[in-house]
N, CA and C of each residue as an Amber inpcrd file, in Angstrom:
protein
   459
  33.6100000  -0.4610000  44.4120000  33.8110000   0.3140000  45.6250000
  33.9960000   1.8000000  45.2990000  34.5720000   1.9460000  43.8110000
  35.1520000   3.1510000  43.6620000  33.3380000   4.0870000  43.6890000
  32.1020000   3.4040000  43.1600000  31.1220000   4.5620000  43.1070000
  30.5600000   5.0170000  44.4090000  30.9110000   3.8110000  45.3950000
  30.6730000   4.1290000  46.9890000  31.0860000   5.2690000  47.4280000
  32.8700000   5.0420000  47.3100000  33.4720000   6.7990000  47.7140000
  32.9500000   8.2340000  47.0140000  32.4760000   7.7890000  45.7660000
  31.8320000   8.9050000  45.4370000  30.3270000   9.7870000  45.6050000
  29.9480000   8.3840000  45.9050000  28.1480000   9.1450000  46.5940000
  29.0410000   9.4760000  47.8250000  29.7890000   8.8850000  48.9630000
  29.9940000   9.3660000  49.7700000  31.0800000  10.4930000  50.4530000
  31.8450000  10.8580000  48.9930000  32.4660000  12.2350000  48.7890000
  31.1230000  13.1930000  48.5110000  30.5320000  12.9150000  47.9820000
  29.1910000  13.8300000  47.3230000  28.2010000  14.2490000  48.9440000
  28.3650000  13.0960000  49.2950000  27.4710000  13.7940000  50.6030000
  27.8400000  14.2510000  52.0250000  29.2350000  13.9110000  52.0260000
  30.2820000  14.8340000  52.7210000  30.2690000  16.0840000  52.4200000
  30.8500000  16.0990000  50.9650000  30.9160000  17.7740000  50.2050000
  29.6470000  18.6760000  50.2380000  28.2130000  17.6930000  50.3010000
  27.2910000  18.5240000  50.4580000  26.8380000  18.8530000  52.0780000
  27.4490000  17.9830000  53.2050000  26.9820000  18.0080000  54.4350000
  27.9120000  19.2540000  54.8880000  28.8580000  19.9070000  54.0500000
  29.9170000  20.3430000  54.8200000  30.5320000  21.5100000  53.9240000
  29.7750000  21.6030000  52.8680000  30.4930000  22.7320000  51.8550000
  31.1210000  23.8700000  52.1730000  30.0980000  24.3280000  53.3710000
  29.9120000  25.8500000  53.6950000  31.7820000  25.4780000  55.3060000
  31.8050000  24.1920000  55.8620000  32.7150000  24.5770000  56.5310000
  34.2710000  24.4410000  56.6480000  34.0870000  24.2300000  55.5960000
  35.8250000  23.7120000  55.2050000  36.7160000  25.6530000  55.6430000
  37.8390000  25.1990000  56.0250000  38.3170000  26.1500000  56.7310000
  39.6860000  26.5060000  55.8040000  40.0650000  28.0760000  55.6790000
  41.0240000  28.2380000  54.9330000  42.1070000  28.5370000  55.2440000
  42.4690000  27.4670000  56.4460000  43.8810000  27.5640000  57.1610000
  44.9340000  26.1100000  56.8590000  46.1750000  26.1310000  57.1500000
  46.6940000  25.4020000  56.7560000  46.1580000  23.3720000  58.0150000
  45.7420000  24.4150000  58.9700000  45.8000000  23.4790000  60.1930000
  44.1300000  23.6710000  60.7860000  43.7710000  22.5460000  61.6220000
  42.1730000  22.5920000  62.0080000  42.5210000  22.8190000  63.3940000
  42.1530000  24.4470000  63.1670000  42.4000000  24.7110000  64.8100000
  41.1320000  25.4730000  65.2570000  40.6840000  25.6120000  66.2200000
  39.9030000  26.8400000  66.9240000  40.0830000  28.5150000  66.8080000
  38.9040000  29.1450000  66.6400000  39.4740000  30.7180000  66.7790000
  40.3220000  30.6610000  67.5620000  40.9300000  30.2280000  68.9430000
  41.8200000  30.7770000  69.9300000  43.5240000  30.3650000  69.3850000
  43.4480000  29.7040000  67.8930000  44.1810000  28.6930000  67.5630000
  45.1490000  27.6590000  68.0930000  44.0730000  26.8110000  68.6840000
  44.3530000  25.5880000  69.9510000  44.0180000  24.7280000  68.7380000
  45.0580000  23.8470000  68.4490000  44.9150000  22.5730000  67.7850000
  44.1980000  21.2340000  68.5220000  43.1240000  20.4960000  67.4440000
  43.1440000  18.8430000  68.3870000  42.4510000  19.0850000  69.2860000
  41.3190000  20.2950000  68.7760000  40.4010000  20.5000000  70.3390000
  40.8450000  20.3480000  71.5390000  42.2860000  20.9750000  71.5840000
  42.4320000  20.7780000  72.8420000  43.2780000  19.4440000  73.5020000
  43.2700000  18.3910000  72.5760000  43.5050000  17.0810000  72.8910000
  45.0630000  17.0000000  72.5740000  45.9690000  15.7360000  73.8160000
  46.7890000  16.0590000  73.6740000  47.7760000  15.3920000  72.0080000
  48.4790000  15.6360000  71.4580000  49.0370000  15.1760000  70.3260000
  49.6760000  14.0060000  70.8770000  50.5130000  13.8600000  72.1900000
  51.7420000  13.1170000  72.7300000  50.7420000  12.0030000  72.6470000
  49.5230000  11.8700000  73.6950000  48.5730000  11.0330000  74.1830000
  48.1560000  10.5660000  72.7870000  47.9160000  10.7400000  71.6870000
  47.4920000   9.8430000  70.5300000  48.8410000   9.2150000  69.8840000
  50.0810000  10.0180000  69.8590000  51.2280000   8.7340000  69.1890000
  51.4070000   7.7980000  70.3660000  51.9490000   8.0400000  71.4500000
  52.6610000   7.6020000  72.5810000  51.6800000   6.5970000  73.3410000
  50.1530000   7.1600000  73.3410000  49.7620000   5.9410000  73.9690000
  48.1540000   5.6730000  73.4020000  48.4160000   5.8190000  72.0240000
  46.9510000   5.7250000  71.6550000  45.6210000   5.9600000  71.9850000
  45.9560000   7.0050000  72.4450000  44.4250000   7.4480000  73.6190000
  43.9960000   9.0700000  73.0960000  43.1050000   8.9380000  72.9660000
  42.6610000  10.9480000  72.8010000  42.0110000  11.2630000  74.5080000
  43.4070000  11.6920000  75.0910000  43.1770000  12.6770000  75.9940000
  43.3100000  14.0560000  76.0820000  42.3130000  14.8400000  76.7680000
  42.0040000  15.7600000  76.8770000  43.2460000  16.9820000  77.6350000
  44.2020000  17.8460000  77.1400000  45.3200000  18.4360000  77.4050000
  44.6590000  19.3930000  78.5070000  45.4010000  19.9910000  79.1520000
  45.2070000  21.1420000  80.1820000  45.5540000  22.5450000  79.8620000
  45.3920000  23.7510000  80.1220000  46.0090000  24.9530000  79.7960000
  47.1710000  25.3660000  80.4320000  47.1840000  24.6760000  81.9510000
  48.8470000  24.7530000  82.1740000  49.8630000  23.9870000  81.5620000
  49.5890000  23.1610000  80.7680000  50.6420000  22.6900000  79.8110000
  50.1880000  22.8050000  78.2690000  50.9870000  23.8210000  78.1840000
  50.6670000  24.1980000  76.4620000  51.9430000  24.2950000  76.0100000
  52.1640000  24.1230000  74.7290000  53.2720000  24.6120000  73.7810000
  52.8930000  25.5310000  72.4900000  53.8160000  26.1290000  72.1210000
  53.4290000  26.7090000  70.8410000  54.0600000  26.5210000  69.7910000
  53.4690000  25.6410000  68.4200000  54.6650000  25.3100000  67.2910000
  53.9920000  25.8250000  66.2090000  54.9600000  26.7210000  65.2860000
  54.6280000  27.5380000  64.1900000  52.6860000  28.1450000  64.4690000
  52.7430000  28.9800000  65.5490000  51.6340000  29.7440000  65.7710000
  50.1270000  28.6970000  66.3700000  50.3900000  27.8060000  66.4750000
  49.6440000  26.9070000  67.0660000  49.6870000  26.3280000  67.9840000
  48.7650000  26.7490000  69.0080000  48.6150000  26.0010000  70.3760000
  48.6020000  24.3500000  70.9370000  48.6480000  23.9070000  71.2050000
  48.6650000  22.9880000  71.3870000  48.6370000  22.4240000  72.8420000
  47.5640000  21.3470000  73.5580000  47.3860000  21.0520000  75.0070000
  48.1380000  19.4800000  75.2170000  48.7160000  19.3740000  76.6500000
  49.2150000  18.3920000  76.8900000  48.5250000  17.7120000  78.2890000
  48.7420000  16.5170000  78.9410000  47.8840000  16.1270000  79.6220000
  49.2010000  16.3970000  81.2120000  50.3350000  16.4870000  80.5060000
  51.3700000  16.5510000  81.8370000  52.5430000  17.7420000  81.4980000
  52.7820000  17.5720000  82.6290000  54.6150000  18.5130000  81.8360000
  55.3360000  17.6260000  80.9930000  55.5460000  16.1060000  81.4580000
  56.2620000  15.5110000  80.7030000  55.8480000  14.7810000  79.6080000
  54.8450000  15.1010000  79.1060000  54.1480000  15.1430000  77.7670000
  54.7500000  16.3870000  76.9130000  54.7330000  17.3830000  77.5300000
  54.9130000  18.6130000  76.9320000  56.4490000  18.9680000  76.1250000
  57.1090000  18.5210000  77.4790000  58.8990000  18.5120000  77.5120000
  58.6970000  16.8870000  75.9500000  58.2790000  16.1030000  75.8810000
  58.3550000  15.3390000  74.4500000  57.8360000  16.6070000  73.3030000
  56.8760000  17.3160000  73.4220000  56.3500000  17.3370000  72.5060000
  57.5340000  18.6050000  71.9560000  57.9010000  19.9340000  72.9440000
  58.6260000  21.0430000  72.9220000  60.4210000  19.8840000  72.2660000
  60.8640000  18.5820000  72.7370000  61.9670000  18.5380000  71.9990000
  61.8310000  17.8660000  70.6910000  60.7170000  17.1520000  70.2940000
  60.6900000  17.2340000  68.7470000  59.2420000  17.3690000  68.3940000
  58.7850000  18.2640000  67.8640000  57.2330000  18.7320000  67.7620000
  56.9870000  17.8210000  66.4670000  57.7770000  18.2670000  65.7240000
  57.2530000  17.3660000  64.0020000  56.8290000  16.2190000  64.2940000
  57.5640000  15.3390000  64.8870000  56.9790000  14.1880000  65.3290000
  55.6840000  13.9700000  65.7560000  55.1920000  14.8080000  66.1940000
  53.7120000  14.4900000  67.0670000  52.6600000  15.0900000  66.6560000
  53.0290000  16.3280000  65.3560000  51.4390000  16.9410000  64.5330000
  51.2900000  15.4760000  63.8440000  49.6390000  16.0250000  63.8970000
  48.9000000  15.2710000  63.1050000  49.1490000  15.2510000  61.9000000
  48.8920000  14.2250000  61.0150000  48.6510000  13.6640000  59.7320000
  47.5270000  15.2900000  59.4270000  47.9640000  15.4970000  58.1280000
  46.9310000  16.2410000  57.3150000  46.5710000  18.0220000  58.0350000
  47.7240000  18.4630000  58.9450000  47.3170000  19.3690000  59.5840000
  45.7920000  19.5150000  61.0460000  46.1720000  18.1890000  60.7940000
  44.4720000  17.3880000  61.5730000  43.4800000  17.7640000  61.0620000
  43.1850000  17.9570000  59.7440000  42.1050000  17.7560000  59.0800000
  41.4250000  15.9840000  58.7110000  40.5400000  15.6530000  58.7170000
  39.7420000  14.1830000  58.3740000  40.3120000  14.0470000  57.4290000
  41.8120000  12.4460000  57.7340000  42.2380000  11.9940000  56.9720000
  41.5340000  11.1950000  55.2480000  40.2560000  11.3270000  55.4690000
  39.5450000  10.4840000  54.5670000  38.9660000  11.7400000  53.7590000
  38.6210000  12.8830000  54.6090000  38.5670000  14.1080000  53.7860000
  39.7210000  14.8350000  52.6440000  40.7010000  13.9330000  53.4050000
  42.0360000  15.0210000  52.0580000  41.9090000  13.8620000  51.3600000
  41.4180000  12.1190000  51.7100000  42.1060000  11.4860000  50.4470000
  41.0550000  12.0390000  49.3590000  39.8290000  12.6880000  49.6570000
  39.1090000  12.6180000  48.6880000  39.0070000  14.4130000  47.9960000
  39.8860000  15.0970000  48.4780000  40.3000000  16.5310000  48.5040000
  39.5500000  17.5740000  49.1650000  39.4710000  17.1770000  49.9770000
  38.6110000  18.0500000  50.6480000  38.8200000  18.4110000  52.3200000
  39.0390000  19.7830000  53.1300000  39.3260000  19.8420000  54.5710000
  38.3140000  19.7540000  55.7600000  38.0340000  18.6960000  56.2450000
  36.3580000  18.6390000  56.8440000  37.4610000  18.9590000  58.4870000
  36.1520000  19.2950000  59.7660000  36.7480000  19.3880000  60.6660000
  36.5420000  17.6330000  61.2860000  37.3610000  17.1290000  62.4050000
  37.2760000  15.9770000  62.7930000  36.7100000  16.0910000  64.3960000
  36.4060000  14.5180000  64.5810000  36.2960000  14.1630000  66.3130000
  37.4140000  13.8660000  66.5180000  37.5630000  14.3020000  67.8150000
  38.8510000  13.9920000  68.2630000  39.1560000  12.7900000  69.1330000
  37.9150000  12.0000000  68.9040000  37.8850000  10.7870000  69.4840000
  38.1950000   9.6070000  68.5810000  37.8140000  10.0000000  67.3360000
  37.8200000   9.1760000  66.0190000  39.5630000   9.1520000  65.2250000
  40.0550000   8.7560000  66.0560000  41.5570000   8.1190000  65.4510000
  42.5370000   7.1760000  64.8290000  43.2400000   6.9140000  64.0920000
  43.8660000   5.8910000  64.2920000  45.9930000   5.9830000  64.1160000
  46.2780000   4.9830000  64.8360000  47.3960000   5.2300000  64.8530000
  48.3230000   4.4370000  63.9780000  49.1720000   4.5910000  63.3610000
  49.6350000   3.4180000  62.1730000  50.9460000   4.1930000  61.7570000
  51.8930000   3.5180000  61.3790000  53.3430000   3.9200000  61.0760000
  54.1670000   4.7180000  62.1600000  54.0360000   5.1430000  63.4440000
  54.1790000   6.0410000  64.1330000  53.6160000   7.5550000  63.1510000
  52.6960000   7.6150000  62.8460000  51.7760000   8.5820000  62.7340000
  50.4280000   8.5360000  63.3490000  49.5440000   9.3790000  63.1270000
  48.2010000   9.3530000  63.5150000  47.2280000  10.1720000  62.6770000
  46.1340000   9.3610000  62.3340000  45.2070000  10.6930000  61.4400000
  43.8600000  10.5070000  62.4270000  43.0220000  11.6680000  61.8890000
  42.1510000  11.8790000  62.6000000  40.6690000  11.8920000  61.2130000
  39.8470000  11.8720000  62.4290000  38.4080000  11.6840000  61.3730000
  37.1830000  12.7040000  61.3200000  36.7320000  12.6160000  60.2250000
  35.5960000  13.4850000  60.9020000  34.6220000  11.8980000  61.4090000
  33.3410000  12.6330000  62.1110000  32.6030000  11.4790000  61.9860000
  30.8570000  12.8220000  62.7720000  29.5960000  12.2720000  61.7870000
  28.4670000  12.6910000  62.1520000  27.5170000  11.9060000  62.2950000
  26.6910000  12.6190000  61.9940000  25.1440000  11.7390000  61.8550000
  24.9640000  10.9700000  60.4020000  26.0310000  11.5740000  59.5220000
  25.9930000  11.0240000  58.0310000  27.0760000  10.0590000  57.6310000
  28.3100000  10.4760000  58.2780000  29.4470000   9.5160000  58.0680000
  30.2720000   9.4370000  58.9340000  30.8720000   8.2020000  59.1240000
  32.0320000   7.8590000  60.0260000  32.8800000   7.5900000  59.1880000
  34.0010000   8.5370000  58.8170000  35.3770000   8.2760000  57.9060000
  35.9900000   7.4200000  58.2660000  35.8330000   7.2870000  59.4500000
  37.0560000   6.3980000  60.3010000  37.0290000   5.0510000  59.7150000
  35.2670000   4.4360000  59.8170000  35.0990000   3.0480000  59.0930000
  35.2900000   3.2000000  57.3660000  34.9710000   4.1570000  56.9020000
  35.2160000   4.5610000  55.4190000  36.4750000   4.0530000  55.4010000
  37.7630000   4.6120000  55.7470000  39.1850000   4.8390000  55.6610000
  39.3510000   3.2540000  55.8720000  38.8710000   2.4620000  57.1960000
  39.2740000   0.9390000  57.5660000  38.6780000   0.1330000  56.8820000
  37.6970000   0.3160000  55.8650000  37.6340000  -0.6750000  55.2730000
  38.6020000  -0.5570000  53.7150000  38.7960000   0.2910000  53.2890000
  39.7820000   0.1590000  52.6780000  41.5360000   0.2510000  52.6400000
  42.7380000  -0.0430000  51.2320000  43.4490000  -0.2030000  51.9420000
  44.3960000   0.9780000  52.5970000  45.1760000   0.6940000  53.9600000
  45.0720000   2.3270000  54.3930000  46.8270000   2.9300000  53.4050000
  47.3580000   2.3120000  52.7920000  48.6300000   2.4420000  51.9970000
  47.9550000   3.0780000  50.9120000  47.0560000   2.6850000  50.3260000
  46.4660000   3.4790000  48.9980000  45.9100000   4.6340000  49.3030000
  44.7290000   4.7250000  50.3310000  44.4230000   5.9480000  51.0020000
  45.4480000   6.8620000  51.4840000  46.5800000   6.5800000  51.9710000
  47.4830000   7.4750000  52.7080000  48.4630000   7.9530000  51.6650000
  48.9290000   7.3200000  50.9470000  49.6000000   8.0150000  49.8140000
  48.7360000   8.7930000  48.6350000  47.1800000   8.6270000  48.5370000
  46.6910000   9.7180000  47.8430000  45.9160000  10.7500000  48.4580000
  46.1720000  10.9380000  49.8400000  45.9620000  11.9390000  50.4680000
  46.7170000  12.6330000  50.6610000  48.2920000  12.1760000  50.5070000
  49.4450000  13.0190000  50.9480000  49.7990000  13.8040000  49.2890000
  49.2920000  12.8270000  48.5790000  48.9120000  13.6380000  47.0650000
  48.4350000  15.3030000  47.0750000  47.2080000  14.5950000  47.7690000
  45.8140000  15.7480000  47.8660000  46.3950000  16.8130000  48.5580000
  46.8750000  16.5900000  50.0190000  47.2730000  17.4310000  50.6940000
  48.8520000  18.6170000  50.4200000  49.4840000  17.7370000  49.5850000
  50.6380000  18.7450000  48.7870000  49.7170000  19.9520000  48.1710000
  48.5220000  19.2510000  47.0620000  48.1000000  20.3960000  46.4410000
  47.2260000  21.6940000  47.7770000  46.3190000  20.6600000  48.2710000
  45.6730000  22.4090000  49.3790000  46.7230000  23.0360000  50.3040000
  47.6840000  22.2820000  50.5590000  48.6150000  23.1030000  51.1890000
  49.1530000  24.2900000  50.6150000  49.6160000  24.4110000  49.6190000
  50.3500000  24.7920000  48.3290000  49.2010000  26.0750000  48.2900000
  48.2350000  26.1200000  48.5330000  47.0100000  26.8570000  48.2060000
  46.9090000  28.1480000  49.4000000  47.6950000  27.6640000  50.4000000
  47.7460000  28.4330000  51.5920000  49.4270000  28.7090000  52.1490000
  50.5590000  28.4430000  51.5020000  51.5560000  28.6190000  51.5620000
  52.0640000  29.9310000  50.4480000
C-alpha cells in the first residue's frame, strides 16, 4: 500500500505544486475560512453548510461564516473547538506533507474533530484517507503539521 501513497503523493505534488499556500490557515484573499462554510455545521451536525455574512466571527484574523446567530454565539464562546483539523488544509495532504486547498463538501467527522479534503479530477483524499487506518494517518499528520506550522510561526 505504502507505493500507492507514493505515486499518489507524486501526482498530487505534481497536480498542485504551483498552489500550496504560505499561510498558516486555507483561507480566501478576503481571509474567510471553509469557503465560507459553517465550522459549527460540520462538528455539531455533520453537514457542510453554507454560512451567511450576517453571521460572522473573527478568530486570530480569520473570518469565519455561520448558518445562524446561534451557531455563531457556539462558535464566539469556544472557537478552538470548532477550527478545523490542519488549519483546513486536505487532511491527507499534511499526512503526506504537503498544504493542498480542499472541497468543502469532502469531510469527515471523527473524535469530535473534523478534517477536510481536497478532492479533483485526479484524486479524492477523502477515499485515500478511508481506506486506510485513520489513527495512523492522523497522528502522522499532526507530525507533519507541527513541522509546516513551525515554518510560518
Amino acid at each position: 500500500m505504502k507505493s500507492i501513497l507514493i505515486i499518489v503523493l507524486f501526482s498530487i505534488s505534481l497536480s498542485h505544486a504551483f498552489g500550496q499556500s504560505k499561510t498558516e490557515y486555507n483561507i480566501d484573499n478576503s481571509n474567510v475560512a471553509l469557503n465560507g462554510f459553517s465550522p459549527v455545521s460540520y462538528l455539531d451536525l455533520g453537514l457542510a453548510q453554507r454560512g451567511v455574512r450576517t453571521h460572522k466571527s473573527t478568530y486570530d484574523d480569520v473570518i469565519y461564516y455561520f448558518t445562524n446567530e446561534e451557531q455563531k454565539a457556539k462558535f464566539d464562546k469556544d472557537p478552538e473547538r470548532y477550527l478545523p483539523q490542519f488549519g483546513g488544509y486536505c487532511a491527507f495532504g499534511i499526512y503526506v506533507g504537503a498544504k493542498f486547498r480542499t472541497d468543502p463538501n469532502k469531510f469527515l467527522v471523527k473524535d469530535d474533530q473534523y478534517f477536510l479534503f481536497l478532492n479533483d479530477l485526479e484524486v479524492d483524499a477523502k477515499q485515500l484517507w478511508m481506506a486506510e487506518d485513520h489513527e495512523s494517518l492522523a497522528t502522522e499528520a499532526q507530525r507533519n503539521w507541527k513541522k509546516l506550522r513551525a515554518t510560518y510561526n
